[in-house]
NUTIRO-487714 format. One record per atom (N, C-alpha, C): atom name; x, y, z. Coordinates in steps of 0.2 Angstrom, whole numbers. Layout:
ATOM   at      xx      yy      zz
ATOM   CA       X       Y       Z
...
This chain:
ATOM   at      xx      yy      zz
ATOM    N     249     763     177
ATOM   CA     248     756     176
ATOM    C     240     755     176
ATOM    N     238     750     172
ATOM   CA     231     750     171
ATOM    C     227     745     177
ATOM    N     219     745     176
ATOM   CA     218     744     182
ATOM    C     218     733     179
ATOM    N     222     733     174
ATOM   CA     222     726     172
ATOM    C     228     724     176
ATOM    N     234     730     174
ATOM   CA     239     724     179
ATOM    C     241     725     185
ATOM    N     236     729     188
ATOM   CA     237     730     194
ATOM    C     232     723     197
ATOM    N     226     719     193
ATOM   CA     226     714     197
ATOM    C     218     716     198
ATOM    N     215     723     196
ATOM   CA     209     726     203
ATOM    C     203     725     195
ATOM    N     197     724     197
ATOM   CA     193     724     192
ATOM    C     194     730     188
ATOM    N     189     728     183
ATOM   CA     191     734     177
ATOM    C     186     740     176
ATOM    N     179     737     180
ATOM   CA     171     737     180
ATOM    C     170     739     186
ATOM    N     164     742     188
ATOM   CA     158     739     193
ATOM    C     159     733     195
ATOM    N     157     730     199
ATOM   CA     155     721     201
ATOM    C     152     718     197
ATOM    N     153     713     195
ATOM   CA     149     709     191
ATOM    C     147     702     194
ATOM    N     143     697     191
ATOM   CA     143     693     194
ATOM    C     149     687     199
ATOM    N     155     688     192
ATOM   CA     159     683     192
ATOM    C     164     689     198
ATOM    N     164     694     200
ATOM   CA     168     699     204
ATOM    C     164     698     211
ATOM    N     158     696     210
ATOM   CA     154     695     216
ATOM    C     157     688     221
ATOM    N     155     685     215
ATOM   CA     157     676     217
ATOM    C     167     678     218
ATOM    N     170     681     217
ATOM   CA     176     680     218
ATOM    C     179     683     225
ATOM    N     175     690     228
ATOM   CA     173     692     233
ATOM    C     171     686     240
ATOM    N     166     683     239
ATOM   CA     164     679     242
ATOM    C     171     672     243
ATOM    N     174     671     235
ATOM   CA     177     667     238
ATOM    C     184     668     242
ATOM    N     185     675     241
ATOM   CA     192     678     246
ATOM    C     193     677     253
ATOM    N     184     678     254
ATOM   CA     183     677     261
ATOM    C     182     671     262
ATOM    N     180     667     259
ATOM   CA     181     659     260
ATOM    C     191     656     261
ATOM    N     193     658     258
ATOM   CA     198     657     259
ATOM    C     203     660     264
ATOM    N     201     667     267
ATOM   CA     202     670     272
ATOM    C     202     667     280
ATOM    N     196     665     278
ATOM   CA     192     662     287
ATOM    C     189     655     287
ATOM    N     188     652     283
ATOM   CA     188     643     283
ATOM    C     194     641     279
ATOM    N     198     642     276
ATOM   CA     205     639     273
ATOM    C     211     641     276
ATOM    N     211     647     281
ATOM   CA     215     651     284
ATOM    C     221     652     279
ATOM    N     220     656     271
ATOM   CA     225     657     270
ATOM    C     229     661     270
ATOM    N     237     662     268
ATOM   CA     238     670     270
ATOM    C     237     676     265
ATOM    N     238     680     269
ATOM   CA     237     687     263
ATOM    C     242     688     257
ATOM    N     248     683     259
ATOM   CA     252     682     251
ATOM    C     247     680     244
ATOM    N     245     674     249
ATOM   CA     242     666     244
ATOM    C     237     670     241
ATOM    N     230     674     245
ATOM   CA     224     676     242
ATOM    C     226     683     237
ATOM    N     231     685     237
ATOM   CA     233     690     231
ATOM    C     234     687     226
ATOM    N     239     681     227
ATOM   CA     238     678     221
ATOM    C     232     676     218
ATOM    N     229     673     222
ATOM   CA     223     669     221
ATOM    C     219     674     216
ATOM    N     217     683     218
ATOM   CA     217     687     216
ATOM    C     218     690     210
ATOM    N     223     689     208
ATOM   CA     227     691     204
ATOM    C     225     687     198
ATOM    N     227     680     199
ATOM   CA     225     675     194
ATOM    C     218     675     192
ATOM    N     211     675     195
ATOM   CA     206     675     195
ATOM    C     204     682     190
ATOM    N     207     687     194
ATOM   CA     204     692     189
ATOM    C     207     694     180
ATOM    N     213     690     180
ATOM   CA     215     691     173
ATOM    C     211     685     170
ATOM    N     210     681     172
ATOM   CA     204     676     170
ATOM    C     196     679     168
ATOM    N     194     682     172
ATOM   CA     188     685     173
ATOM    C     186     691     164
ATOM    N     193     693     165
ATOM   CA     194     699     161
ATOM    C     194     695     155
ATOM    N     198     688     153
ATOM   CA     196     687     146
ATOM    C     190     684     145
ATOM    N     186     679     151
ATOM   CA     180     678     149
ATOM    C     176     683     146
ATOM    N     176     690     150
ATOM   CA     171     696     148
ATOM    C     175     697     141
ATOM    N     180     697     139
ATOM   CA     181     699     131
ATOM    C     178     694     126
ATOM    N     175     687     128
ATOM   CA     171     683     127
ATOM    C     163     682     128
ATOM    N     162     687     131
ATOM   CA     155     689     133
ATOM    C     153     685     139
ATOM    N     156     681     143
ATOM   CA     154     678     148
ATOM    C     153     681     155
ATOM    N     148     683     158
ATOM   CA     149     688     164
ATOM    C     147     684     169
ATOM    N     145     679     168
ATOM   CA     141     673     174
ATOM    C     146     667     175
ATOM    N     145     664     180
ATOM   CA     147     659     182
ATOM    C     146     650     177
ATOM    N     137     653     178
ATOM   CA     134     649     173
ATOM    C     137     648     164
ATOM    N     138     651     162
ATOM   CA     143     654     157
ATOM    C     148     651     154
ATOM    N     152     650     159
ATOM   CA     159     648     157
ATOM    C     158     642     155
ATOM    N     163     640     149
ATOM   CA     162     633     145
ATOM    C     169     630     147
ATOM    N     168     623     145
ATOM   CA     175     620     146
ATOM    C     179     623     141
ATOM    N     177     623     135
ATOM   CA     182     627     129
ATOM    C     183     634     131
ATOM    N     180     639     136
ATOM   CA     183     645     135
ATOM    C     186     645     141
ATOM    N     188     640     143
ATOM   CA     193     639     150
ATOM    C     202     636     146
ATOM    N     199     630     141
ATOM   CA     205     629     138
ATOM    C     207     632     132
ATOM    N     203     637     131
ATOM   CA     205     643     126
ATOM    C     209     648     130
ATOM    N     210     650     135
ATOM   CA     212     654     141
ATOM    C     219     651     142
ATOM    N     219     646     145
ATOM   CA     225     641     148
ATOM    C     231     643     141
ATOM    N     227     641     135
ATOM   CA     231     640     128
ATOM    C     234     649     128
ATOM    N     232     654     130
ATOM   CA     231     660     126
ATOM    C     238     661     134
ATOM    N     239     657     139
ATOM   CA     244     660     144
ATOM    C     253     657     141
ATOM    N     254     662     144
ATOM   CA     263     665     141
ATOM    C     266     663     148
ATOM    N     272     661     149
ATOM   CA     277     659     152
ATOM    C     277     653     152
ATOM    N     282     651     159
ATOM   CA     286     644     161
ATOM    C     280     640     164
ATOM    N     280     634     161
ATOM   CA     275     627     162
ATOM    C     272     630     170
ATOM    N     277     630     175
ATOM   CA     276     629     181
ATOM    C     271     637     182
ATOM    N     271     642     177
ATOM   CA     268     647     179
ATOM    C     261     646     178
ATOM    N     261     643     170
ATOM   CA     254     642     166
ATOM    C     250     636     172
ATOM    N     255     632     175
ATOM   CA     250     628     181
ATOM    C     249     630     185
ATOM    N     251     636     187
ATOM   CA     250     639     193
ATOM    C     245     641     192
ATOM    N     242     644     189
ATOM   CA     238     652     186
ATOM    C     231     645     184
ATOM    N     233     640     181
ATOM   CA     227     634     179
ATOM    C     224     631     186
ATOM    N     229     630     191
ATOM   CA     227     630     197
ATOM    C     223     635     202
ATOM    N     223     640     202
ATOM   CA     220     643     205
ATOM    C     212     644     202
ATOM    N     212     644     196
ATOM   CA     206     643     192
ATOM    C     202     636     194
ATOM    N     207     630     195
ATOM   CA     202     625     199
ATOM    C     200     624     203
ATOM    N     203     628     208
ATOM   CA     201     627     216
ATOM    C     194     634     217
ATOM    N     196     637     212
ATOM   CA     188     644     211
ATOM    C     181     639     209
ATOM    N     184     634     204
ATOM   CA     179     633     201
ATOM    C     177     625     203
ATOM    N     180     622     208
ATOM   CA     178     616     213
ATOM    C     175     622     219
ATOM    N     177     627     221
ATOM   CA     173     630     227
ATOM    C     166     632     224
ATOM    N     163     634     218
ATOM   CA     157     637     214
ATOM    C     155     630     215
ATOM    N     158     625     214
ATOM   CA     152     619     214
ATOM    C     152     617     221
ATOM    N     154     619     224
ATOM   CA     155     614     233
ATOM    C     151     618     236
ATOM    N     149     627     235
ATOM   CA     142     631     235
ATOM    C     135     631     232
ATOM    N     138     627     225
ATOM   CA     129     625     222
ATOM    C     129     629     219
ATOM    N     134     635     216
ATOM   CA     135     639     212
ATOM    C     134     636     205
ATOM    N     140     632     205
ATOM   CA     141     625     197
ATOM    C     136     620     199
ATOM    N     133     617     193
ATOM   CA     132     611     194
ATOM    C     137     605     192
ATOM    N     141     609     188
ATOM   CA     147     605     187
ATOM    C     155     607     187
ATOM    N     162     606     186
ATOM   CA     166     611     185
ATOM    C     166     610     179
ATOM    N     170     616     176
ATOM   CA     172     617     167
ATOM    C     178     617     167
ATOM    N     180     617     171
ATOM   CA     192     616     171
ATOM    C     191     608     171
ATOM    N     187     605     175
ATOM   CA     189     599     175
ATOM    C     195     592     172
ATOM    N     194     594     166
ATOM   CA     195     590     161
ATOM    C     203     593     157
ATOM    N     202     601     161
ATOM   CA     210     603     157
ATOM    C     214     600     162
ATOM    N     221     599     160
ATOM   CA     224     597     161
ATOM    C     232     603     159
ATOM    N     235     601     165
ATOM   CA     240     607     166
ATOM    C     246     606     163
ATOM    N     250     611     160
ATOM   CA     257     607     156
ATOM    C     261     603     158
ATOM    N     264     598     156
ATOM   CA     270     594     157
ATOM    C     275     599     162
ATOM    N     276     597     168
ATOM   CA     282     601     169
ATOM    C     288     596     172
ATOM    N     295     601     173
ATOM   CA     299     596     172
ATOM    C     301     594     179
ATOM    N     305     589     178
ATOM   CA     306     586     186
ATOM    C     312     588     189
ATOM    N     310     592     195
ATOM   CA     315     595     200
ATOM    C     315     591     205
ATOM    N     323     589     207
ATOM   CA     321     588     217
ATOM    C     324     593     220
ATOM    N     322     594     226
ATOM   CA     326     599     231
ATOM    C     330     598     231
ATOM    N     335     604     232
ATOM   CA     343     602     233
ATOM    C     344     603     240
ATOM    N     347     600     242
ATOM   CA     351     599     248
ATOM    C     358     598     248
ATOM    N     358     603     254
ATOM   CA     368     602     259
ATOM    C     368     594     258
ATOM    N     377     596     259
ATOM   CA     378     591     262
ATOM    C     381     590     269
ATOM    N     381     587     272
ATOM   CA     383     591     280
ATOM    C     388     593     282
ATOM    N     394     593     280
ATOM   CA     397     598     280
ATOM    C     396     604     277
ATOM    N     392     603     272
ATOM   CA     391     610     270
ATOM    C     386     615     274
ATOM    N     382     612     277
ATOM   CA     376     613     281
ATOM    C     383     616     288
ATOM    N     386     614     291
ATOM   CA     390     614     297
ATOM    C     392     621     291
ATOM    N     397     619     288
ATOM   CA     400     626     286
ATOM    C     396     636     285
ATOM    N     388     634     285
ATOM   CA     383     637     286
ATOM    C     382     641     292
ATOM    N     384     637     295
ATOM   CA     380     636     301
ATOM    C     387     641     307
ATOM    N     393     639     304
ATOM   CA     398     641     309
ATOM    C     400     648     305
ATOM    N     396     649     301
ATOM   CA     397     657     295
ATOM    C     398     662     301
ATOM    N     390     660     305
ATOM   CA     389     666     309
ATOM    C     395     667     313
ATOM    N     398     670     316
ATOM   CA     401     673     323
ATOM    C     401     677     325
ATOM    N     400     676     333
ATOM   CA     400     683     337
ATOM    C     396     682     342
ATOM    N     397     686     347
ATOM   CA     390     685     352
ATOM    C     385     693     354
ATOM    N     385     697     347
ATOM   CA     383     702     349
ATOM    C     375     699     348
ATOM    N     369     703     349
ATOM   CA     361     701     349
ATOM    C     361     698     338
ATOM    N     364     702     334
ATOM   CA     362     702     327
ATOM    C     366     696     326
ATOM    N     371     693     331
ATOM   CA     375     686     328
ATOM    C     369     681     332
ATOM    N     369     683     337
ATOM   CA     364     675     340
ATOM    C     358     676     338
ATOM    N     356     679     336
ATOM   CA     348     681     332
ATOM    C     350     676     326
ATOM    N     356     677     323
ATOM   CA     356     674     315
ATOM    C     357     666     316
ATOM    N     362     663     320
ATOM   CA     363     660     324
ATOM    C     358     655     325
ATOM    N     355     658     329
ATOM   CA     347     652     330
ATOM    C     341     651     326
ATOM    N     342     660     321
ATOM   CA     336     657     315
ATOM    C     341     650     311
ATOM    N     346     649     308
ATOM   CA     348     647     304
ATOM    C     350     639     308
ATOM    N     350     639     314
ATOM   CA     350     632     318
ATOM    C     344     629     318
ATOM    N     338     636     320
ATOM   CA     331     634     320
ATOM    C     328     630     313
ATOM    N     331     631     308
ATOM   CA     329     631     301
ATOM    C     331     624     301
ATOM    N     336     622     302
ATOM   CA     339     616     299
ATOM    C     337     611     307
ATOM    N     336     612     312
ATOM   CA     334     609     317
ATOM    C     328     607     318
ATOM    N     325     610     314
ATOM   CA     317     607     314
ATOM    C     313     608     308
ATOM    N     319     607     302
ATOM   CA     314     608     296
ATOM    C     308     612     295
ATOM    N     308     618     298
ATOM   CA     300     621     297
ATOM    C     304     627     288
ATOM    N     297     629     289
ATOM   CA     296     632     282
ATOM    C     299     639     285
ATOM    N     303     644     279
ATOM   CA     302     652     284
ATOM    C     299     654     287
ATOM    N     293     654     283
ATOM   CA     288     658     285
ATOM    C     286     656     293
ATOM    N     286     649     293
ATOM   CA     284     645     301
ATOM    C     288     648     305
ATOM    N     295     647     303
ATOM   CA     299     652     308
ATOM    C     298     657     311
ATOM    N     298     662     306
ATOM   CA     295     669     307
ATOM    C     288     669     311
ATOM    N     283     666     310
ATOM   CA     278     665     313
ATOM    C     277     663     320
ATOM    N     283     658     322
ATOM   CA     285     657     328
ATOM    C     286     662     334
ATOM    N     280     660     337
ATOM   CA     279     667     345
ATOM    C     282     662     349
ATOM    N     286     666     355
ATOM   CA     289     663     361
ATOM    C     286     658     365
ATOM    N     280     659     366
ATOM   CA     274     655     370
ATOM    C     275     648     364
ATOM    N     278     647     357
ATOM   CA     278     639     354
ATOM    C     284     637     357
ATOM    N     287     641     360
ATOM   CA     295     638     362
ATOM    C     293     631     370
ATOM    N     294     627     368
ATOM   CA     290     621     374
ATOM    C     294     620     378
ATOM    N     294     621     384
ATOM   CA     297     617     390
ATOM    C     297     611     391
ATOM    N     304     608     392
ATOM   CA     306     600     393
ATOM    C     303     598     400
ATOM    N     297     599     401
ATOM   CA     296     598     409
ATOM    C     296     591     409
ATOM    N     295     587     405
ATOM   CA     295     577     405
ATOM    C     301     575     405
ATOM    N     306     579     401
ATOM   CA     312     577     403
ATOM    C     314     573     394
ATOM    N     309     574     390
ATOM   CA     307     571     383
ATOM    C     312     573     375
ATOM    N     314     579     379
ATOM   CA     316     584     375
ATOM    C     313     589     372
ATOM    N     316     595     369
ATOM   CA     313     602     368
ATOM    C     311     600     362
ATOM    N     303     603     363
ATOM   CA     298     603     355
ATOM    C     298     610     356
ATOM    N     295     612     348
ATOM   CA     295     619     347
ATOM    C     285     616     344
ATOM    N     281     623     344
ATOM   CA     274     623     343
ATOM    C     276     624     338
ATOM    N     274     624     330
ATOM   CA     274     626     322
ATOM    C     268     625     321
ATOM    N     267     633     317
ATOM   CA     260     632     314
ATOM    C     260     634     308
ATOM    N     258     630     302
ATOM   CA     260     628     296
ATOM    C     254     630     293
ATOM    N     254     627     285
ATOM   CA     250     629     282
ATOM    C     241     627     282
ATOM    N     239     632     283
ATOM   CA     230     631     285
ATOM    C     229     632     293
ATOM    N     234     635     296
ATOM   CA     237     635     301
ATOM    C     234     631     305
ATOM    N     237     624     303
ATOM   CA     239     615     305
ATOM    C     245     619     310
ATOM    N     244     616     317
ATOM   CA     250     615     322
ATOM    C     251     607     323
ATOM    N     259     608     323
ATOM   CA     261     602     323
ATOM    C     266     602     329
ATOM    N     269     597     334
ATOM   CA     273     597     339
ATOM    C     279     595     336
ATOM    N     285     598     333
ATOM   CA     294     596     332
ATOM    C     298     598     336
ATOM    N     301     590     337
ATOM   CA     306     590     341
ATOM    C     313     594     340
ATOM    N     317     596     343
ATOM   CA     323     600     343
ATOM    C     327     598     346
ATOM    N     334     599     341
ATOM   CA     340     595     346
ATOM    C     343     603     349
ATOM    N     347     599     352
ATOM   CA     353     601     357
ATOM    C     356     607     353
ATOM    N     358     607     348
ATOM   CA     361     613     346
ATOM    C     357     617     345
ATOM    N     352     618     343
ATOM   CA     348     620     340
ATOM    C     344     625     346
ATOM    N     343     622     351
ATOM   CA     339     623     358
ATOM    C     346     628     358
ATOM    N     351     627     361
ATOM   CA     354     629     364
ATOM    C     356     638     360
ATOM    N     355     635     354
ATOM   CA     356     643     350
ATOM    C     351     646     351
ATOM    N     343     646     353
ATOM   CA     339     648     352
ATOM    C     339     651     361
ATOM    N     342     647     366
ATOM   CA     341     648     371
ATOM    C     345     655     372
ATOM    N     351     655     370
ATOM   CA     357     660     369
ATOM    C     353     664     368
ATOM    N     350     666     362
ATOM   CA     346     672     358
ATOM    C     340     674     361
ATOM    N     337     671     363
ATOM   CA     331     672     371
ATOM    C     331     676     377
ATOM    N     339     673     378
ATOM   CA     339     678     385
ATOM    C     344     681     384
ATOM    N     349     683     378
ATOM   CA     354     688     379
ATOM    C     354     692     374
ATOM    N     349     691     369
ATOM   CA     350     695     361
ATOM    C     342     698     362
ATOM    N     337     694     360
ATOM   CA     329     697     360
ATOM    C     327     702     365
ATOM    N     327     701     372
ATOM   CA     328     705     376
ATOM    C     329     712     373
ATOM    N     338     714     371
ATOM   CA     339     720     370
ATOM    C     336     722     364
ATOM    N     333     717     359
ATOM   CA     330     722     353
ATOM    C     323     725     354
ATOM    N     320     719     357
ATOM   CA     312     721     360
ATOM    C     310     727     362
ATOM    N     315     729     368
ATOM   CA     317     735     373
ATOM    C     316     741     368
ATOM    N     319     740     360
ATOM   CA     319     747     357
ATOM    C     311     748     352
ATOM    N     309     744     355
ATOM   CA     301     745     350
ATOM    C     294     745     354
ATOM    N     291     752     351
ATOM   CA     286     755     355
ATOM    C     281     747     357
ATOM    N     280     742     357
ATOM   CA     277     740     360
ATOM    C     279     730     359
ATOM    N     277     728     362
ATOM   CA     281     720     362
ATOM    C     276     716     358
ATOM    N     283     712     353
ATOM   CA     277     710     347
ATOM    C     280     700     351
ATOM    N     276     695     347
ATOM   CA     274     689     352
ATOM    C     279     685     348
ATOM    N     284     687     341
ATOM   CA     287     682     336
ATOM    C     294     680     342
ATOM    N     297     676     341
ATOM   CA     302     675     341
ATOM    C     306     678     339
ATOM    N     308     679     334
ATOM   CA     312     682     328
ATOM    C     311     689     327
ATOM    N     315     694     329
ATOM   CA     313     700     329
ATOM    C     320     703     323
ATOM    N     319     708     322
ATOM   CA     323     711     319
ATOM    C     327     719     324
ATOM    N     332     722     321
ATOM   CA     337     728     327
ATOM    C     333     730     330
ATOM    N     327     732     327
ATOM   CA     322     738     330
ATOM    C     316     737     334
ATOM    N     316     729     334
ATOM   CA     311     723     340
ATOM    C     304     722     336
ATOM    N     304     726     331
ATOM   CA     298     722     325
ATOM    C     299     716     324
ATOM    N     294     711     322
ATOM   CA     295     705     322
ATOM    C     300     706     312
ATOM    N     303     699     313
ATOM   CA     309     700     308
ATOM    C     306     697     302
ATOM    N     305     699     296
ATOM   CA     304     699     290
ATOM    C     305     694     286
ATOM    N     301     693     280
ATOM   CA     304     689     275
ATOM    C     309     688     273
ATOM    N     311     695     268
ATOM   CA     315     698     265
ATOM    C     324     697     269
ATOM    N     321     703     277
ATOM   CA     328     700     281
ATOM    C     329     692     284
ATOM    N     324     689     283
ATOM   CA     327     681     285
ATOM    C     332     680     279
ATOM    N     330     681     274
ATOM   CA     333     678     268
ATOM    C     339     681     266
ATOM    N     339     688     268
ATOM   CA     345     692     267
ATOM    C     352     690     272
ATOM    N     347     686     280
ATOM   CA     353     682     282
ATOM    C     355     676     279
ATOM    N     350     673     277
ATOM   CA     352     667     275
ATOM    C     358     669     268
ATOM    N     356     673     264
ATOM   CA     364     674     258
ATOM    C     368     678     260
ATOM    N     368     682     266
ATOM   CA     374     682     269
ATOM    C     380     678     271
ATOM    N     375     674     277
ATOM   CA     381     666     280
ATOM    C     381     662     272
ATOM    N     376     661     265
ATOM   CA     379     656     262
ATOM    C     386     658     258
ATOM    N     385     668     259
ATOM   CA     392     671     255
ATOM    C     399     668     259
ATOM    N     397     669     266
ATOM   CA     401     668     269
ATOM    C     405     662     266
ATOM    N     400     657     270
ATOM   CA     404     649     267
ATOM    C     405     647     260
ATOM    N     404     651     255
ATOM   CA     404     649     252
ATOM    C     398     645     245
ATOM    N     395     646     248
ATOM   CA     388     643     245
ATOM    C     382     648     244
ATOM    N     384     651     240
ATOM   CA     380     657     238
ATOM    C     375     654     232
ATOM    N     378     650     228
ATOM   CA     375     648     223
ATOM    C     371     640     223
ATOM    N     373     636     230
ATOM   CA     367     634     233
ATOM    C     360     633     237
ATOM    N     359     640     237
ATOM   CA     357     640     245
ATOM    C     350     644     241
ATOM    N     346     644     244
ATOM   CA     336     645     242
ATOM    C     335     646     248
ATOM    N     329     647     249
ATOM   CA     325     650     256
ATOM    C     323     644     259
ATOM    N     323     638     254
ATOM   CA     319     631     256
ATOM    C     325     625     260
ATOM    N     332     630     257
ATOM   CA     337     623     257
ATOM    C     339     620     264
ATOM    N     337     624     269
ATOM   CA     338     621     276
ATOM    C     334     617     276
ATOM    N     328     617     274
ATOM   CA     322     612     276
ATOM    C     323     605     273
ATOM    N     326     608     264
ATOM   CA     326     602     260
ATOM    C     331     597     263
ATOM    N     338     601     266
ATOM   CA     345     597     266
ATOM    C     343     593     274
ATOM    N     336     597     279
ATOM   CA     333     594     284
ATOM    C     331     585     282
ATOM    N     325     586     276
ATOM   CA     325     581     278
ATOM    C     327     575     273
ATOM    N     332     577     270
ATOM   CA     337     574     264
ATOM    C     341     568     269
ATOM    N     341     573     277
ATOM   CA     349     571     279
ATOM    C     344     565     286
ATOM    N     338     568     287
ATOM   CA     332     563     292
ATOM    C     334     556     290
ATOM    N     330     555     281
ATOM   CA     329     548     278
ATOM    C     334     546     278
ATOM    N     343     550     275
ATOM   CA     347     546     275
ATOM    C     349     543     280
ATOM    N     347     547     285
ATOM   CA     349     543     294
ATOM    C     347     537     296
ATOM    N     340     536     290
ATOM   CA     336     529     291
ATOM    C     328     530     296
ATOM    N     326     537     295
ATOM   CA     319     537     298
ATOM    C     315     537     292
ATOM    N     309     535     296
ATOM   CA     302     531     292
ATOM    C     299     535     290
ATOM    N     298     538     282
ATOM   CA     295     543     279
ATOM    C     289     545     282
ATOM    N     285     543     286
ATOM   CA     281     543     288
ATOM    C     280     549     294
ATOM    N     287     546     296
ATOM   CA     289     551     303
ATOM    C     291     559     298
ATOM    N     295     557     294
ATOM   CA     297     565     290
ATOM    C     293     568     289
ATOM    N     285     565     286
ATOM   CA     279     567     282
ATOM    C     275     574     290
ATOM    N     275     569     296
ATOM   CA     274     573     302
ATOM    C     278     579     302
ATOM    N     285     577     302
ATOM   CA     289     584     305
ATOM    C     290     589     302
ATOM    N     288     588     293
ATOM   CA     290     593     289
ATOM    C     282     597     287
ATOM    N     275     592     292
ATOM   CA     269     594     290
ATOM    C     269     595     283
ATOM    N     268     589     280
ATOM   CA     267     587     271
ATOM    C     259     587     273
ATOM    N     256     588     269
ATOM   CA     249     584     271
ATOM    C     248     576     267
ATOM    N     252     575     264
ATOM   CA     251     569     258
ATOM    C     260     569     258
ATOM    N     259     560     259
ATOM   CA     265     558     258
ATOM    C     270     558     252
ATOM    N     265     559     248
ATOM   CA     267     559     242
ATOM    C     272     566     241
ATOM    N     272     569     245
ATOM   CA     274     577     243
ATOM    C     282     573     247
ATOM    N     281     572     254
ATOM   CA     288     570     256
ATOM    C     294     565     252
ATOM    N     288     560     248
ATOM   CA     293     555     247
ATOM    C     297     556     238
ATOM    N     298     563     238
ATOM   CA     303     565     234
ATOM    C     309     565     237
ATOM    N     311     566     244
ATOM   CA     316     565     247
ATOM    C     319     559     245
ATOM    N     317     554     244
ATOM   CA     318     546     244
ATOM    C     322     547     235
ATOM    N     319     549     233
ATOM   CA     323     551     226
ATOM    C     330     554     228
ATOM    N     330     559     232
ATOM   CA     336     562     231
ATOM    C     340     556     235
ATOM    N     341     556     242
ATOM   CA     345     551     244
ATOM    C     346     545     239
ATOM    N     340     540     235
ATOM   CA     344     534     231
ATOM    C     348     537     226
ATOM    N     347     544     223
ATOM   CA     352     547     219
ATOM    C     359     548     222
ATOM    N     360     548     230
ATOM   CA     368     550     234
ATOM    C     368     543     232
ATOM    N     363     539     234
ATOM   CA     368     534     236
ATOM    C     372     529     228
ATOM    N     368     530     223
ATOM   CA     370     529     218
ATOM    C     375     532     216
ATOM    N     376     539     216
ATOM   CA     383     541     216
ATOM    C     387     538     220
ATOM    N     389     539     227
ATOM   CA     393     535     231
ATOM    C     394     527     228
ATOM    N     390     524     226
ATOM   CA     393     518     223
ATOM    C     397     517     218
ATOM    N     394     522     213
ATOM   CA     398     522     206
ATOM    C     404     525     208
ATOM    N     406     528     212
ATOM   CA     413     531     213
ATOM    C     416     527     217
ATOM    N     414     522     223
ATOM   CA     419     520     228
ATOM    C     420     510     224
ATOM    N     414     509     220
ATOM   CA     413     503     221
ATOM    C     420     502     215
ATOM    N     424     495     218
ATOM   CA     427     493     211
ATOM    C     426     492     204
ATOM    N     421     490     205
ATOM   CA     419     486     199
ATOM    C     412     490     196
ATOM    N     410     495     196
ATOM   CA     405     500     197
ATOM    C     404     504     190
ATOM    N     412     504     187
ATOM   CA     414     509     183
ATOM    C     414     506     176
C-alpha cells in the first residue's frame, strides 16, 4: 500500500505537513476531538496536500481559490462524501486564518454539492417495544443487552455517549426528581438526561447482577458502564452487533442503523408534544436547526395517518 493511501505523508515535512501537525493538536486539546474524527481529519487533509504539491503549492500562502475548486472538481464519489472531504478543508482553512496563518480563506466561496434530502428513520413503537423484548434471559450478556438497548432508546444519546458512559454518570434520585444519567457528547459537552422507569430499572438490573460478574474477569477495573464478557469496556463494533442481533430477532433487520434508537427517540418525544427546544437539550444538538428535522418526520406520520383514516382525504 503506498504511503498515499495510507493517509501518512509522502515527503519530509513541509510547510503545509507542519501547519497540519499543529492543527491535529488543535483539534485534540481545544476541540476535544476523538481519535476517529482527527484521522479522518487526517486523512482528508493529506490527500488534499498531496494534489496541491502536484501543483507546485507547498505553503499555505499558496493555495488559491481555483486550486481548491480544481481539487473539489477532481473528487470521485457520493455528493455526501465529496462534502465531507470539502469540509474538512474548510474548517483547516478557517483554523489557518483564526492563527494569522491566512489573511483570508480560499475554500470560502466553494460551495459543496447538492445533496439529497434524507430524514432519519424511526420505529414505530411497537416496533421499538418489539426490539426491546427481543432480548431475553437473565443471564449477565441478556441484561447487559437489555440496558444498552433501553439505555439507547431512553435517553436518546448517541452510541458512542453510551459506551462512554462510566458508572459515576449514573445519578442518584436523591431529590426525589427522577433518575438522570451524566452524557458526555460531542466536544465533550456534558449534558443532564432524564431517564425513565424502564430504562433505570434495566440498567439497575445490569449494575448489580450482570457488570459485577464480568468486571471480576479483567486484570483491572475499567470506569464504562458498558463492559463486554471479558469486563473490557464494550466496543463499537459489539454495541452494534447487539443491536442487529435483537433487530434479527424481531424482525427488523432492514430497519434498524446504529442511530435508530435515538432517531425513533426523538421522533416519538415531538410526537408526544414536547417543545423542540427541550429535544434540541436532551439530544445535545448544538443548533436547533439540526433537531428540527424531527418535525419533518412526524408531519410526514401525521399526513399519512390522515390520508388513510380521513373519509374524505382520498
Amino acid at each position: 500500500m503506498s504511503l498515499e493511501a495510507r493517509g501518512e505523508p509522502s515527503s519530509a515535512p513541509t510547510p503545509l505537513g507542519r501547519e497540519l501537525g499543529r492543527y491535529v493538536r488543535y483539534l485534540a486539546l481545544e476541540r476535544g476531538r476523538s481519535q476517529n474524527t482527527i484521522a479522518a481529519y487526517r486523512s482528508d487533509l493529506q490527500r488534499y496536500f498531496d494534489f496541491l504539491h502536484s501543483l507546485g503549492v507547498s505553503t499555505p500562502e499558496e493555495i488559491s481559490p481555483q486550486a481548491v475548486r480544481t481539487y473539489v472538481e477532481s473528487l470521485e464519489g457520493v455528493a455526501t462524501t465529496v462534502a465531507r472531504k470539502l469540509s474538512s478543508i474548510k474548517n483547516f482553512h478557517r483554523y489557518l486564518v483564526e492563527e494569522n496563518v491566512l489573511s483570508y480563506d480560499p475554500s470560502a466561496e466553494i460551495r459543496p454539492p447538492s445533496l439529497p434530502s434524507r430524514l432519519p428513520k424511526a420505529l414505530s413503537i411497537s416496533q421499538v417495544q418489539a426490539l426491546l423484548d427481543s432480548v431475553i434471559g437473565d443471564d449477565p450478556v441478556a441484561l447487559r443487552d437489555r440496558a444498552l438497548l433501553e439505555f439507547l432508546y431512553g435517553s436518546g444519546a448517541r452510541i458512542s455517549e453510551a459506551l462512554a458512559l462510566a458508572v459515576d454518570d449514573v445519578l442518584d434520585d436523591t431529590a426525589h426528581t427522577g433518575s438522570t444519567v451524566r452524557v458526555t457528547g460531542k466536544g465533550r459537552k456534558q449534558r443532564i438526561v432524564p431517564l425513565g422507569s424502564y430504562a433505570r430499572a434495566a440498567l439497575d438490573a445490569y449494575l448489580t447482577r450482570a457488570r459485577p460478574v464480568m468486571v471480576a474477569r479483567h486484570r483491572r477495573p475499567v470506569p464504562t458502564v458498558f463492559v463486554g464478557v471479558r469486563g473490557g469496556a464494550l466496543s463499537r463494533q459489539s454495541a452494534w452487533l447487539i443491536l442487529q442481533e435483537a433487530a434479527k430477532r424481531a424482525d427488523l433487520a432492514t430497519l434498524v442503523s446504529p442511530h435508530t434508537l435515538r432517531h425513533s427517540f426523538a421522533t416519538h418525544v415531538l410526537s408526544g408534544g414536547a417543545d423542540i427546544r427541550v429535544v434540541q437539550e436532551l439530544l445535545g444538538h448544538a443548533s436547533v436547526s439540526t433537531t428540527q428535522i424531527y418535525t419533518k418526520v412526524t408531519i410526514d406520520t401525521l399526513r399519512e395517518v390522515y390520508h388513510s383514516a380521513h373519509p374524505r382525504a382520498r
